[in-house]
C-alpha positions as CSV (number, residue, x, y, z in Angstrom):
1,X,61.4,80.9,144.2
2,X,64.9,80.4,142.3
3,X,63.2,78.3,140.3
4,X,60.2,80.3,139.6
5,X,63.1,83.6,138.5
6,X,65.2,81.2,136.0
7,X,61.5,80.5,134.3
8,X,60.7,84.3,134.3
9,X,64.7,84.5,132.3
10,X,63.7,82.1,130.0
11,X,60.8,83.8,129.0
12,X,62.5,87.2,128.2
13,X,65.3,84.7,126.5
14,X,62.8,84.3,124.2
15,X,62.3,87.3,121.5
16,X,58.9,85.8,119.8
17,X,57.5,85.3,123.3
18,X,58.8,88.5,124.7
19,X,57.7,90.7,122.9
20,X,54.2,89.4,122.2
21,X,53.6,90.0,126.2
22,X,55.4,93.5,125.9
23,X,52.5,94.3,123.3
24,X,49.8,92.7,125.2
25,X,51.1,94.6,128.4
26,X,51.0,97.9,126.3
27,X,47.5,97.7,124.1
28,X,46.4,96.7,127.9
29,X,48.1,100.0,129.3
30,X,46.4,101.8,126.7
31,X,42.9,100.2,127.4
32,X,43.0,101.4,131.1
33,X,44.0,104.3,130.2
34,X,41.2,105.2,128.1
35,X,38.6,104.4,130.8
36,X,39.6,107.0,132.4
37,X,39.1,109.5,129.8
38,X,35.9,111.3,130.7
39,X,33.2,112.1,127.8
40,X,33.8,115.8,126.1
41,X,31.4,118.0,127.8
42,X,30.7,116.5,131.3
43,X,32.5,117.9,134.2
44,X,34.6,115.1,135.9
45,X,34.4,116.5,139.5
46,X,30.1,115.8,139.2
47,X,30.2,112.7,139.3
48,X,29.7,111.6,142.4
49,X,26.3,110.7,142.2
50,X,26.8,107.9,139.0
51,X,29.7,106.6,141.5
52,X,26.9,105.9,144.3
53,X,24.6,104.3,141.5
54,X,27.5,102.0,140.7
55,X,28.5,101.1,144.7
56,X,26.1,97.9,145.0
57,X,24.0,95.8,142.9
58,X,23.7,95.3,139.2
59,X,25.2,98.8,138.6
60,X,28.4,97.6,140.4
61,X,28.2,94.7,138.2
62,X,28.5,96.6,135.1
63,X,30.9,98.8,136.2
64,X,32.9,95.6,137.1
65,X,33.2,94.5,133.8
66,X,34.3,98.1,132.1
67,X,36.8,98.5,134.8
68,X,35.3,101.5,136.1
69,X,35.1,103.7,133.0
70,X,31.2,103.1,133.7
71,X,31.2,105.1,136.8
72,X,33.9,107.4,135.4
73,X,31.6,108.6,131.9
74,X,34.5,107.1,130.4
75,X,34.8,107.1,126.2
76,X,35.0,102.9,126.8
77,X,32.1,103.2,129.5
78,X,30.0,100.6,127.1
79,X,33.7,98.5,127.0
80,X,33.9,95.3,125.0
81,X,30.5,94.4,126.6
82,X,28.6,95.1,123.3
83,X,31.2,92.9,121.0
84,X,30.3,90.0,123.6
85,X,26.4,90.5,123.5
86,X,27.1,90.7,119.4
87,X,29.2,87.2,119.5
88,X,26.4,85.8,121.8
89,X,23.6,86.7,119.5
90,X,25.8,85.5,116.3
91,X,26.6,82.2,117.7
92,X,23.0,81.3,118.6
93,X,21.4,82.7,115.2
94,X,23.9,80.2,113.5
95,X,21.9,77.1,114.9
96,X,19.0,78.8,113.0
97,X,20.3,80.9,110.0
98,X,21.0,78.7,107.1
99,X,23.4,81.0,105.9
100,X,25.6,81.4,109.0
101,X,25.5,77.8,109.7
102,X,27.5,77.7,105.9
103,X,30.1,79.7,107.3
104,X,30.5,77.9,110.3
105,X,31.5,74.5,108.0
106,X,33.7,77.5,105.3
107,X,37.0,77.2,107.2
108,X,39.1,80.3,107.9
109,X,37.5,82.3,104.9
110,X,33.9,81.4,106.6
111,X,35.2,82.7,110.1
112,X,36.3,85.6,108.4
113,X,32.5,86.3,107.4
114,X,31.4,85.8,110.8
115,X,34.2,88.5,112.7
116,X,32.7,90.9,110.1
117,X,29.1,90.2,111.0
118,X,30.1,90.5,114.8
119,X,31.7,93.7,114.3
120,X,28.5,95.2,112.2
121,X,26.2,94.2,115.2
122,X,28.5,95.2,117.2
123,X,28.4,98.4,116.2
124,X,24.5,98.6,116.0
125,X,24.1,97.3,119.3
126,X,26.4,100.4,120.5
127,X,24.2,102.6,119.0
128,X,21.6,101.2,121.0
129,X,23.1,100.8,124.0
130,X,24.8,104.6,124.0
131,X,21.3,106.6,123.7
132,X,20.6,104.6,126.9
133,X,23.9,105.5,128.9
134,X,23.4,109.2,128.4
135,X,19.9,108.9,129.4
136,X,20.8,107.6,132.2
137,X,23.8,110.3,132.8
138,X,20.5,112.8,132.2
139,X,19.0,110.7,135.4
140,X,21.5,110.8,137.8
141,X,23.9,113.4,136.9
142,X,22.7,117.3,138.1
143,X,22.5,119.4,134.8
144,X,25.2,121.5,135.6
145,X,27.6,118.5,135.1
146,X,26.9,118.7,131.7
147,X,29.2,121.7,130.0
148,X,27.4,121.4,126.8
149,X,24.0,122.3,128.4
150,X,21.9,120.1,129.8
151,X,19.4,117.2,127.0
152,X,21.3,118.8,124.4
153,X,21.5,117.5,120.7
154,X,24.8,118.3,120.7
155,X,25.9,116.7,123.1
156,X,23.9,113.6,122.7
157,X,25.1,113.0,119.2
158,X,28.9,113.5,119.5
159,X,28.7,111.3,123.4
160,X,26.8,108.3,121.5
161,X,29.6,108.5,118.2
162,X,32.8,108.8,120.9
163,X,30.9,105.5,122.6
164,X,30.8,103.6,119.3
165,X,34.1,104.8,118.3
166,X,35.2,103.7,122.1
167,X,33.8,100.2,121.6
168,X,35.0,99.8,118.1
169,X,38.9,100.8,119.6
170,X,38.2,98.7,122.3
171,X,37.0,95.3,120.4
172,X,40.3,96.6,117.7
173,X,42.6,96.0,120.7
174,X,40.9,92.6,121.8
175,X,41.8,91.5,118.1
176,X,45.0,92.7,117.8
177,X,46.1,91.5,121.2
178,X,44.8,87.8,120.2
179,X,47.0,88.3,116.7
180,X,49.8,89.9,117.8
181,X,50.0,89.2,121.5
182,X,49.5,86.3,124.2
183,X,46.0,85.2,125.0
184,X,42.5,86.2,124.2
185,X,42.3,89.6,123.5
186,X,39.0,90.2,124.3
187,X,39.4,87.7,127.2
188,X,42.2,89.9,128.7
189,X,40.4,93.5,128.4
190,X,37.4,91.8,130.9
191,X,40.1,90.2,133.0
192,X,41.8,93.5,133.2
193,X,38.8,95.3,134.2
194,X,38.0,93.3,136.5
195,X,41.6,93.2,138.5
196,X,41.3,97.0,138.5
197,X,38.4,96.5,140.6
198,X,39.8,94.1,143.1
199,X,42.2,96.2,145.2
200,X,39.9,98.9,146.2
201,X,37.4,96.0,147.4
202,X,39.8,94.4,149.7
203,X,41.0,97.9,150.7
204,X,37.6,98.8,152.0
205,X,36.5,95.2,153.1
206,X,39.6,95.8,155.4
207,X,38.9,99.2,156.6
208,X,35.5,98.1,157.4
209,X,36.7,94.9,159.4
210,X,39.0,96.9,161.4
211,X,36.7,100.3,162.1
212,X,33.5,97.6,163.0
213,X,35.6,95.6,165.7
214,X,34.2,92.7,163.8
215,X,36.9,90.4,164.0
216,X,39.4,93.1,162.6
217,X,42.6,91.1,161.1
218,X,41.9,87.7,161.9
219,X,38.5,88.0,160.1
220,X,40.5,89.4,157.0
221,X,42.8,86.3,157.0
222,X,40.0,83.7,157.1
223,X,38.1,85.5,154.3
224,X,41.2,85.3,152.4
225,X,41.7,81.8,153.0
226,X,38.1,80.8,152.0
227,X,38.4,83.0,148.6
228,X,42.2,81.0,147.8
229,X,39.6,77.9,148.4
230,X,37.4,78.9,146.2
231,X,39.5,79.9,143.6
232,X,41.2,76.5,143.6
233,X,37.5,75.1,143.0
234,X,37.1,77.1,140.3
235,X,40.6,75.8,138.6
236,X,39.0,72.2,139.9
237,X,35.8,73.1,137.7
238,X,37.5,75.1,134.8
239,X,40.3,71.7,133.9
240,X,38.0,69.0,134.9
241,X,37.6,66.2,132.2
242,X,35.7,63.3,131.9
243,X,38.4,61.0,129.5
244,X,36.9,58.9,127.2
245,X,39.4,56.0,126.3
246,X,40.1,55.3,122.2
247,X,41.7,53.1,120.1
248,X,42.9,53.5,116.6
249,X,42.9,50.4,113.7
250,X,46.3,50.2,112.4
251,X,46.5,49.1,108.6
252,X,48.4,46.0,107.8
253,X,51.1,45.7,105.1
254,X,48.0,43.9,103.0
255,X,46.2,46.8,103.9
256,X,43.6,44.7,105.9
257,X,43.0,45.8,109.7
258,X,45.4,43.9,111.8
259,X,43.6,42.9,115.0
260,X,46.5,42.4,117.1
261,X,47.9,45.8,116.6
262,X,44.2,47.8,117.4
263,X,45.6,48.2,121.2
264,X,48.5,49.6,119.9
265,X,47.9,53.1,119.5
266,X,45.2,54.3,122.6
267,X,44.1,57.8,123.4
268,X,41.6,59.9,124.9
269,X,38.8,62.1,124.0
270,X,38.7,64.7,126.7
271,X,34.9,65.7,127.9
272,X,35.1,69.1,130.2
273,X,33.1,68.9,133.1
274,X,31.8,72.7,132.6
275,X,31.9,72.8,129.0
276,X,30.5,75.9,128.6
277,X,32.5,77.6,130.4
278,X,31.4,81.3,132.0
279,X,28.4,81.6,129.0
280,X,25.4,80.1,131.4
281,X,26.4,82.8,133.7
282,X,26.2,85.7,131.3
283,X,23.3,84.1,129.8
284,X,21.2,83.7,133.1
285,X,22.8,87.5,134.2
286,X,21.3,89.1,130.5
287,X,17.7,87.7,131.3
288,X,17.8,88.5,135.1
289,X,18.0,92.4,133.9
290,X,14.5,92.1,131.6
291,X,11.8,91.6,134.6
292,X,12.9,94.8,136.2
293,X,13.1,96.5,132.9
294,X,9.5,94.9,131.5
295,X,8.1,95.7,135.4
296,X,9.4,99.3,135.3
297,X,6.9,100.1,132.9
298,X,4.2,99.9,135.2
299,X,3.2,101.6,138.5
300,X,1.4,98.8,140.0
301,X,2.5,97.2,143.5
302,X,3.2,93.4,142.0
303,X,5.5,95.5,139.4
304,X,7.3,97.3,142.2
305,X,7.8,93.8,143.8
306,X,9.1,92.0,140.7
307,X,11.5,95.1,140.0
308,X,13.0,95.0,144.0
309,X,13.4,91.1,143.2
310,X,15.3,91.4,140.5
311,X,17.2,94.5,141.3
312,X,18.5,92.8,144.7
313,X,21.3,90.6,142.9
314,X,21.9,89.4,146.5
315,X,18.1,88.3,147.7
316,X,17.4,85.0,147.9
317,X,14.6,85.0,145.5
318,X,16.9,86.4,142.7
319,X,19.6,83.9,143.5
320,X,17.3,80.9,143.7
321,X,16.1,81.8,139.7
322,X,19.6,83.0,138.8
323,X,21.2,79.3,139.6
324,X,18.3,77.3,138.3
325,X,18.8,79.4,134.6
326,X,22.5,79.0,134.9
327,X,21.5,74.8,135.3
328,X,19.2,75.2,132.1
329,X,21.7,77.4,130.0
330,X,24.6,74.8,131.0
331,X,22.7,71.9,129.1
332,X,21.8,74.4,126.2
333,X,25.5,76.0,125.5
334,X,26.8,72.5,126.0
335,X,24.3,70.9,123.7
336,X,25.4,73.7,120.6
337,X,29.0,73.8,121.5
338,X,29.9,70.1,121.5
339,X,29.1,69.1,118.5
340,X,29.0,64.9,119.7
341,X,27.7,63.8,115.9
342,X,30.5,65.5,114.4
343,X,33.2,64.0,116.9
344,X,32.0,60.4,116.5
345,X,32.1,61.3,112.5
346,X,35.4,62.8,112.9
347,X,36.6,59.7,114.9
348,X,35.1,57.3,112.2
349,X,36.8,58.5,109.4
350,X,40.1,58.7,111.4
351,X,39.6,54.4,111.9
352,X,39.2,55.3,115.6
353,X,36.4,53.9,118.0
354,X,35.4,53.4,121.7
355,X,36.0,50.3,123.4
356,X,32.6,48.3,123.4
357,X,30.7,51.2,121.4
358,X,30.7,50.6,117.5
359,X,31.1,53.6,115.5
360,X,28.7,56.1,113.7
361,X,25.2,57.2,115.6
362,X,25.9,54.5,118.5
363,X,29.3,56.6,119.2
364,X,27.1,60.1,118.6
365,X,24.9,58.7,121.4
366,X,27.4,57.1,123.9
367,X,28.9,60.8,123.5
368,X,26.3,62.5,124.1
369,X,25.1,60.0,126.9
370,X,28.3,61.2,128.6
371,X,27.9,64.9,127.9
372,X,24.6,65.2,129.7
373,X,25.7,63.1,132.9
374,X,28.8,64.9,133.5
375,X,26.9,68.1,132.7
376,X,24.7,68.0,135.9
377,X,27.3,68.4,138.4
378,X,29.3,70.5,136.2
379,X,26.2,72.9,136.3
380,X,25.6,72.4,139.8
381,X,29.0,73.3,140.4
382,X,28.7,76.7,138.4
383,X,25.5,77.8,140.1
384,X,26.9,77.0,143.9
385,X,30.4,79.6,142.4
386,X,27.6,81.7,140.6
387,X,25.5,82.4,144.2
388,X,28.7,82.5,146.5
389,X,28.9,86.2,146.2
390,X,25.2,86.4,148.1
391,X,26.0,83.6,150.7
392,X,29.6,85.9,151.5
393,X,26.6,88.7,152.5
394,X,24.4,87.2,154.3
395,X,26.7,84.7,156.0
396,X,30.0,86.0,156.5
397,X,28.3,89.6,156.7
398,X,31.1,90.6,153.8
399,X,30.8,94.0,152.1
400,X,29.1,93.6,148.3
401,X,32.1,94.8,146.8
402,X,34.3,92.3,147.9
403,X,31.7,89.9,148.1
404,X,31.6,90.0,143.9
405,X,34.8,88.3,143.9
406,X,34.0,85.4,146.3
407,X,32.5,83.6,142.5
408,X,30.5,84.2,139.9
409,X,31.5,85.8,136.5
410,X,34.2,88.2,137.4
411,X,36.0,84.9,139.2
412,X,35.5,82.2,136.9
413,X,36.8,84.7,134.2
414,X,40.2,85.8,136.1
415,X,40.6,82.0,136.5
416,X,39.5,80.4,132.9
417,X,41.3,83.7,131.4
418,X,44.7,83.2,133.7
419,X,44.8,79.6,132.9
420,X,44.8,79.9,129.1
421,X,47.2,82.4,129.3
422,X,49.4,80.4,131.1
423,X,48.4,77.5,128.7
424,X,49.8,79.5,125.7
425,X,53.2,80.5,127.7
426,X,53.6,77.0,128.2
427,X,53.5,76.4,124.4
428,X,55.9,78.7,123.9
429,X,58.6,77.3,126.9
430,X,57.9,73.7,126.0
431,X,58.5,74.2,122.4
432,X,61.8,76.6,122.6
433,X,63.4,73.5,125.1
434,X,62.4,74.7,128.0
435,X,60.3,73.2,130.8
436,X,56.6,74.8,131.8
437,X,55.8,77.8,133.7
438,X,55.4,76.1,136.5
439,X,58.2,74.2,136.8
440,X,62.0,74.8,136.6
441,X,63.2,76.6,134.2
442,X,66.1,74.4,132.6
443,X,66.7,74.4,129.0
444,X,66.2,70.8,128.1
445,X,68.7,71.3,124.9
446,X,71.2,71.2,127.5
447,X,70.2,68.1,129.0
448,X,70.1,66.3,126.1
C-alpha cells in the first residue's frame, strides 16, 4: 500500500502528467453533469414511467451506455452513441469507397478527412435518431409532462436541435480529452457512463439478497468473487497474444547480408487473441435490435413471437443467435483491421522475416494462417463474456441490473478502457524515471 501511495506522488510530481488527468477528470465532471440536465419543456418529476421502460432489457442497455441521461430526458440522452454508429459506418464504407480507402493510405492529413466525415454523419445520424427519442417520450411519458403542450412543433424542433447540439458537445469532449488529456476520450465518456450505473446495481442486488432470505450476505460475497473472476478473464482475453518470433538481416561492412549476424537482432510480431476487441459485440447488439423493429410492423402472431425473442436480451433463443453473430463479426472485424498483406510488406522492406517462412505473399499467408486459428477461441471467448449476463439470471437467479455487469459490452469496455489508460500512465512514469503504475514508485534517476 506504501508502495502503491509513493506511485500515486510521483504522478502529481509530474506537471505534464498532472494536469492532463486534472482536465480529463474535469471535461468528465462536466459530461455527467450534463446527463442530468433535463430537456427544456418536460417536467422532471414525470418521469417515472421512461425510468420503468429503462429497468430491464434492451432499454436498460441503452441507458447503460448514456449513463442514465436516457432515462433522465437528459440534453446527452443520445450520448456519444451516434459518433460510435458514425465511426462504425465510416470504417466499413472504407473497404468499399475508393475514395475513403485514399485517405486511409494519406497519413495525418487523410485522417483529418475522415474525423470530418464522422462528425458530418454524426450529426445526421442525430437528426435521425432524435425525432425517434421524442416519439418515444410521446409514448411513454403522460402529456402533461410536457410544459410546451403535448406533439407540439415547438417543442419537437428545439428537443431534436438541444440533442444534436448535446451529441456534438459530447463527441467535442471525447476529442479534446484524447488531445489534451489521458486516454480515449470517447473511450472514457462510455466507461464513465457505465461506472455511474454500477453502484445502484449492487445497491439493489444487495437489498434484494437480504429482504429475499436468499442467501443474504454470503450470497453477495460469492457473486462478488465470481464477477473479480470474470473480470480477470476479461484482462486474460483483452492482453492475450499469440507472438510471432522475427529476425532482422544485418548489412555487412561490404554491404552484403552477413549470415552469421541474422540471429542477432530477434523480435516479435504480437497477434491479439481478440483482435477486435468489443466491435463484434456492438455489431451483433446493432442487428439484434432490427427483427423486433422489422416484426413490429405487423400484427401477425409469428411477428409477436419474433419481436418477444428479440426483445428478451436474456432468453435463450436471443443469446444463442447473439453469440453465434458475435463468432461471425470476430472473423470479419479481424479480417479488416489486421491488415496481414501490409505487415508481411512492412516486414520485407524492413529486411525482416519469419523463421522457416520466406517473405512476401508466403509471410501474408503464414499471417493470416495464424490470425484465423487464434481467432476461434478468441471469439469463443467473447461470446461465453458476451452471454454471461443471461446465465447470472437464470443460474445464479441475479437481478438484470447487476447481472449487465457479469460480461458483455459494458465489462469488456471498463476493462479494455482501464487498461489503456493505465497503459498511457505507464508511458508517462517509465519515461520521467520512474517505475510503472503498478510497481514501486522509485525514481530510477536516483538509482542510477
Amino acid at each position: 500500500m506504501k508502495k502503491f501511495f509513493e506511485t500515486l506522488a510521483n504522478i502529481w510530481n509530474i506537471e505534464e502528467l498532472k494536469n492532463k488527468i486534472l482536465i480529463t477528470l474535469g471535461m468528465l465532471l462536466v459530461y455527467r453533469f450534463g446527463a442530468q440536465v433535463t430537456l427544456p419543456g418536460i417536467d422532471a418529476t414525470k418521469l417515472h414511467a421512461l425510468s420503468d421502460q429503462t429497468d430491464q432489457g434492451i432499454g436498460w442497455l441503452i441507458n447503460v451506455f448514456t449513463g442514465g441521461a436516457f432515462s433522465q430526458a437528459s440534453i446527452f440522452a443520445l450520448g456519444i452513441m451516434p459518433y460510435i454508429s458514425a465511426s462504425i459506418v465510416v470504417q466499413l464504407m472504407g473497404i468499399a469507397v475508393p475514395y475513403l480507402q485514399k485517405l486511409q493510405n494519406d497519413g495525418e492529413s487523410g485522417r483529418k478527412k475522415m474525423n470530418q466525415i464522422t462528425r458530418w454523419l454524426t450529426i445526421g445520424i442525430t437528426l435521425v435518431q432524435g425525432p425517434g427519442y421524442i416519439y418515444n417520450l410521446y409514448k411513454q411519458l403522460p402529456p402533461d409532462a410536457f410544459l410546451l403542450g403535448f406533439d407540439s412543433f415547438s417543442f419537437l424542433f428545439s428537443s431534436v436541435l438541444i440533442l444534436t447540439t448535446g451529441t456534438v458537445f459530447a463527441m467535442w469532449l471525447g476529442e479534446k480529452i484524447t488531445d489534451k488529456g489521458i486516454g480515449n476520450g470517447i473511450s472514457l465518456l462510455i466507461m464513465v457512463g457505465i461506472i455511474a450505473k454500477l453502484p445502484m446495481a449492487f445497491l439493489q442486488e444487495t437489498q434484494s439478497r437480504m429482504a429475499a432470505g436468499t442467501g443474504g450476505a454470503m450470497m453477495i460475497v460469492i457473486e462478488v468473487i465470481i464477477w473479480l473472476l470474470i473480470i480477470i478473464a476479461c484482462i486474460f482475453l483483452t492482453m492475450a497474444v499469440r507472438k510471432i518470433a522475427v529476425q532482422y538481416a544485418r548489412r555487412s561492412v561490404v554491404g552484403e547480408y552477413d549470415a552469421a549476424s541474422v540471429s542477432g537482432n530477434r523480435q516479435w510480431i504480437p497477434l491479439k487473441l481478440n483482435a477486435s476487441g468489443v466491435m463484434p459485440i456492438i455489431f451483433a447488439q446493432a442487428i439484434m435490435f432490427i427483427p423486433p423493429v422489422i416484426a413490429g410492423l405487423s400484427s401477425s402472431d409469428s411477428a409477436q413471437t419474433v419481436t418477444t425473442m428479440f426483445s428478451n436480451i436474456f432468453g435463450l433463443e436471443y443469446n444463442l443467435v447473439f453469440a453465434l453473430l458475435i463468432i461471425i463479426f470476430s472473423y470479419f472485424y479481424t479480417a479488416i483491421t489486421v491488415p496481414t498483406n501490409k505487415m508481411a510488406d512492412d516486414l520485407k522492406r524492413s529486411g525482416g522475416f519469419i523463421p522457416g517462412i520466406k517473405p512476401g505473399q508466403e509471410t501474408a499467408n503464414f499471417l493470416d494462417r495464424v490470425m484465423s486459428l487464434i481467432t476461434f477461441p478468441g471469439s469463443l471467448f467473447l461470446a461465453v463474456i458476451a452471454v454471461l449476463p443471461a446465465i447470472a439470471v437464470s443460474v445464479m437467479g441475479i437481478q438484470q441490473g447487476w447481472a449487465m455487469f457479469y460480461g458483455g459490452t459494458s465489462l469488456l469496455i471498463l476493462v479494455s478502457v482501464a487498461i489503456d489508460t493505465i497503459q498511457q500512465i505507464n508511458a508517462y512514469l517509465l519515461n520521467k524515471q520512474y517505475d510503472g503504475l503498478m510497481k514501486s514508485g522509485k525514481n530510477r534517476k536516483a538509482i542510477a
